[in-house]
C-alpha angles and dihedrals in degrees: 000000000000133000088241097043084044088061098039085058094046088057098050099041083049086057105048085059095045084056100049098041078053102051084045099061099039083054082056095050097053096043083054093048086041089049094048087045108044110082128242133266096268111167096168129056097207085046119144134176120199128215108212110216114264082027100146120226092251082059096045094057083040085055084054102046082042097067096039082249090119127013077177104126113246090253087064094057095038092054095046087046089051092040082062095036100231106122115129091018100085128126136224120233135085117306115202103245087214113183113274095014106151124219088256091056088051099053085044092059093046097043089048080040083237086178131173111279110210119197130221115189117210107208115232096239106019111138115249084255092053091061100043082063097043091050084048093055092048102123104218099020107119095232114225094153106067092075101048120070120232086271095064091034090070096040092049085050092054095250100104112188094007102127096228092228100123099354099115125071119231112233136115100285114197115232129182126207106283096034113125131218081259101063094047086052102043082058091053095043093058090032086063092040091045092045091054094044080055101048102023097079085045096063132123114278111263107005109163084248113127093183144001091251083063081048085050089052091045093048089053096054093052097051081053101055096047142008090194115114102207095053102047091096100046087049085046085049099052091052095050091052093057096046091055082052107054088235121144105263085224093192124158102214089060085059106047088046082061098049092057115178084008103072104092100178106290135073111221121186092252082067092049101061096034096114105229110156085250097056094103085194093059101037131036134244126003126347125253102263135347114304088214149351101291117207121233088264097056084054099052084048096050084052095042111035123175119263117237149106095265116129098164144040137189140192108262081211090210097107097259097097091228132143143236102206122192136187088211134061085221091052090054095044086060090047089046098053088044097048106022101038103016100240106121118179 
């Protein structure tokens, strides 16, 4: 063969294998877009995968195969996580496995610690028991709390020798995977002090309220008595007004919260005259402590009641949670026997 010939077959065969190191590689580079682009395997809508911190980024992809959410090789992961630059930068929790995420969104929720938020509502008026149970029965909330009493509660919270009754606000509180009762507490503990210290130098001039923490009780009473938004202040009202007075607060809610496991449904009269500190026939003035968890609502009423002459308020008992209130007791008397007894006159 020729020197020229020789050449001739040198080119072409350079350039057979040019081609087909090119076509390979374009071949590579659309099975690696097609790999970043193509969404996982995801069953389940509500799926998850967790990440455990120190997992290594070769765990975290066997995590993946593991689960049939990938048959991708590892290369593949580990150049689409270069190619983000995000190796090395990814964060342990729990990611949402949402239907038709890719392998790049992925990547791009880990490495920004996109992780699941889980809510908690704390119910305007729940007992502090209530939401102990309610906390208990959380899936996914590491539980710290069942084992301390409400003593040690308090005192793992920060608050050493507070009684719990009323302390937390109710509102819809965020929680990741790995967050405990207590912290979900200890955010609605200083979500309830920080909203008093707001609203307690704002309230109305020369309320028979010594503290917050009596603003607190009374807020509590009135979330109690209604859950109607357009009657808090005028309740609120009714109980200022007896304080000032000096009159008994007579309200039922105060004593059932006395009687504890021994309310059954019904007050009887027996109830009404068994002295408990919390019985307000029986002793003046607030009780010792909330009788619930207020809203912020219940609290902006307790600081700004209603004026009036009103001293007393009945149920209306026709299901619309709504009051008769009256400035007499004779006056009452007559609401009582309409709405109560049906014997309007």
């Amino acid at each position: 063969m020729s020197s020229k010939s020789s050449r001739r077959w040198w080119w072409f065969a350079t350039g057979v294998v040019v081609l087909a190191l090119g076509l390979g590689l374009a071949w590579a580079w659309q099975g690696y877009q097609r790999f970043a682009t193509t969404p996982l395997t995801v069953q389940d809508a509500q799926a998850t995968f967790d990440v455990e911190r120190g997992t290594s980024f070769k765990g975290i992809v066997g995590g993946l195969r593991a689960r049939g959410l990938t048959r991708a090789a590892p290369l593949w992961w580990r150049l689409l996580a270069r190619e983000m630059r995000v190796a090395g930068k990814l964060h342990a929790g729990e990611y949402a496995l949402v239907p038709g995420i890719t392998p790049r969104a992925l990547l791009a929720d880990m490495a920004a610690g996109r992780v699941v938020q889980h809510h908690f509502t704390i119910v305007d008026g729940w007992t502090f028991a209530q939401l102990r149970a309610a906390l208990a029965a959380e899936p996914g909330l590491v539980q710290r709390a069942d084992m301390l009493d409400d003593a040690a509660l308090m005192r793992a919270l920060g608050a050493p020798g507070e009684a719990p009754e009323g302390r937390f606000l109710p509102e819809t509180y965020a929680w990741v995977k790995g967050d405990a009762d207590l912290d979900v507490l200890r955010r609605a503990h200083r979500a309830m002090q920080d909203t008093l210290d707001a609203l307690w130098p704002d309230r109305a001039p020369g309320l028979p309220l010594a503290s917050p923490y009596q603003a607190l009780i009374l807020a509590s009473i009135v979330e109690k008595e209604t859950g109607r938004a357009d009657e808090r202040a005028a309740i609120a009202g009714v109980f200022t007004r007896r304080l000032e007075r000096g009159m008994l607060l007579q309200t039922d809610p105060s004593v059932i919260y006395g009687m504890g496991p021994a309310y059954a449904g019904n007050i009887r009269k027996r109830d009404l005259e068994t002295d408990t500190p919390f019985n307000t026939y029986t002793r003046a003035g607030l009780p010792p402590t909330p009788i619930a968890l207020p809203g912020k609502p219940a609290l902006v009423a307790a600081l700004h009641p209603a004026a009036g002459d009103a001293l007393y308020f009945v149920a209306r008992g026709d299901g619309s949670g709504s009051h008769v209130f009256s400035a007499t007791l004779d006056a009452h008397n007559r609401a009582v026997d309409c709405h109560q007894r049906k014997r309007c006159r």
